[in-house]
N, C-alpha and C positions, 0 to 999 in steps of 0.2 A: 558431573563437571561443576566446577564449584567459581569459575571466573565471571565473575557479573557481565563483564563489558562481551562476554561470547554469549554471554543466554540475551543478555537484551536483543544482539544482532541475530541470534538466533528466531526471535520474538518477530522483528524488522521482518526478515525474509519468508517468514508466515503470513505475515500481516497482508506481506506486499505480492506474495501466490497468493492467497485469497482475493482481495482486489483486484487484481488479473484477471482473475477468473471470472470475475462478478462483473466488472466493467466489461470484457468482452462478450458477456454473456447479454448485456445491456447494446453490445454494439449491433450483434447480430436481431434482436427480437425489437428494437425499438422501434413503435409504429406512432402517426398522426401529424400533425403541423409541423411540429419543430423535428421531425426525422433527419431532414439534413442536416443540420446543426448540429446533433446530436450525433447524430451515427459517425462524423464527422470526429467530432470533438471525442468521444470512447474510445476512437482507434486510435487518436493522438496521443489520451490519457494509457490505452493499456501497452501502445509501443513502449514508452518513455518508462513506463512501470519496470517491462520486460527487460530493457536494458540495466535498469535501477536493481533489479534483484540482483544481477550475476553479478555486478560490483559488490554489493554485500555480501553476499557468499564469497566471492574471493578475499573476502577480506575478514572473516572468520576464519578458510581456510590460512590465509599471511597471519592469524594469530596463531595457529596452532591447532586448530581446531576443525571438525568437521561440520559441514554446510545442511541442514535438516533438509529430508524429500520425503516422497510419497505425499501422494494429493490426502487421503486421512489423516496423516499425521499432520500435514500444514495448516489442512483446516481445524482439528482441535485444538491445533498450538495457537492459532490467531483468534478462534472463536466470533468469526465472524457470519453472520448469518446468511444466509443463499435467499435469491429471489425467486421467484417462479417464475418461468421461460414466458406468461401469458401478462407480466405484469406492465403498468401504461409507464409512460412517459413520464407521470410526474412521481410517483413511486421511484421508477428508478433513478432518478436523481436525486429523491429524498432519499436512498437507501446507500447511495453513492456520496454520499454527503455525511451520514452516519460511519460508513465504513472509513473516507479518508482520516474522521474525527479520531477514530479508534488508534488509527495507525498513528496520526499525529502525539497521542498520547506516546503511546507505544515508542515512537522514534523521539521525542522529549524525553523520557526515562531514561533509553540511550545515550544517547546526547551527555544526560546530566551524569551518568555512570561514567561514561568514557572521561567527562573532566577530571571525576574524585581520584581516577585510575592515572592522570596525563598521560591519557591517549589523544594526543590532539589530534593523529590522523583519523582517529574513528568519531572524535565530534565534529572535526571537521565537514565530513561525508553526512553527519545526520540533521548536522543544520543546513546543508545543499537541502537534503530530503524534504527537512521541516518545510523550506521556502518553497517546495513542490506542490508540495500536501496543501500547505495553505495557499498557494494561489489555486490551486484545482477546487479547493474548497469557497472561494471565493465566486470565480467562475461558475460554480454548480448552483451555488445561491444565487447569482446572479439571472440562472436561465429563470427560479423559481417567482423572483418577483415582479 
């Protein structure tokens, strides 16, 4: 497949199953002070996430195109790293802070493809995304300082 503005979105819906996965992975194991807050705030980030895929996927599929699955394939298409089920609280939010970082890249590429292409409906959707990412991103820093 040779349409930028499908592989970026393709890229997007990797990004954003792997962050799924990780932040709820984060939601279930996180232990110590800030547990409520936190287990709190993961289930908000990977609800919002979950609904965020299947609009991108749909909207690969309104291109033309088909929607990437299988959990192997999502994770080496977004390359993003997995935590270990034992790890603390402030880890997982440094690690959840790297991962939105990555997506943010990822959904900016987007973004700028979909303009070169006038797709304004698909940069439309990745600057909604962008303003997610970075406020989650802001939020995650916030718990750390």
């Amino acid at each position: 497949m040779d349409d930028k503005v499908t592989e970026s979105l393709r890229l997007v819906v990797a990004d954003t199953y792997a962050l799924i996965g990780q932040t709820h992975l984060c939601h279930w194991n996180v232990r110590g002070p800030g547990f409520f807050s936190l287990h709190t705030a993961f289930e908000e980030q990977y609800s919002e996430l979950f609904l965020a895929v299947d609009e991108i996927a749909e909207r690969i599929r309104a291109r033309g195109a088909l929607a990437p699955g299988g959990l192997s394939q999502l994770a080496g298409m977004a390359g993003i790293g997995e935590l270990a089920e034992d790890t603390n609280a402030k880890e997982m939010v440094t690690h959840l802070i790297a991962a939105n970082e990555k997506t943010l890249t990822d959904l900016k590429k987007a973004r700028d493809v979909a303009a070169d292409a006038s797709d304004s409906e698909t940069e439309d959707m990745m600057i909604a995304r962008i303003q997610v990412h970075e406020r989650t991103v802001w939020m995650l820093k916030s718990y750390l300082a």
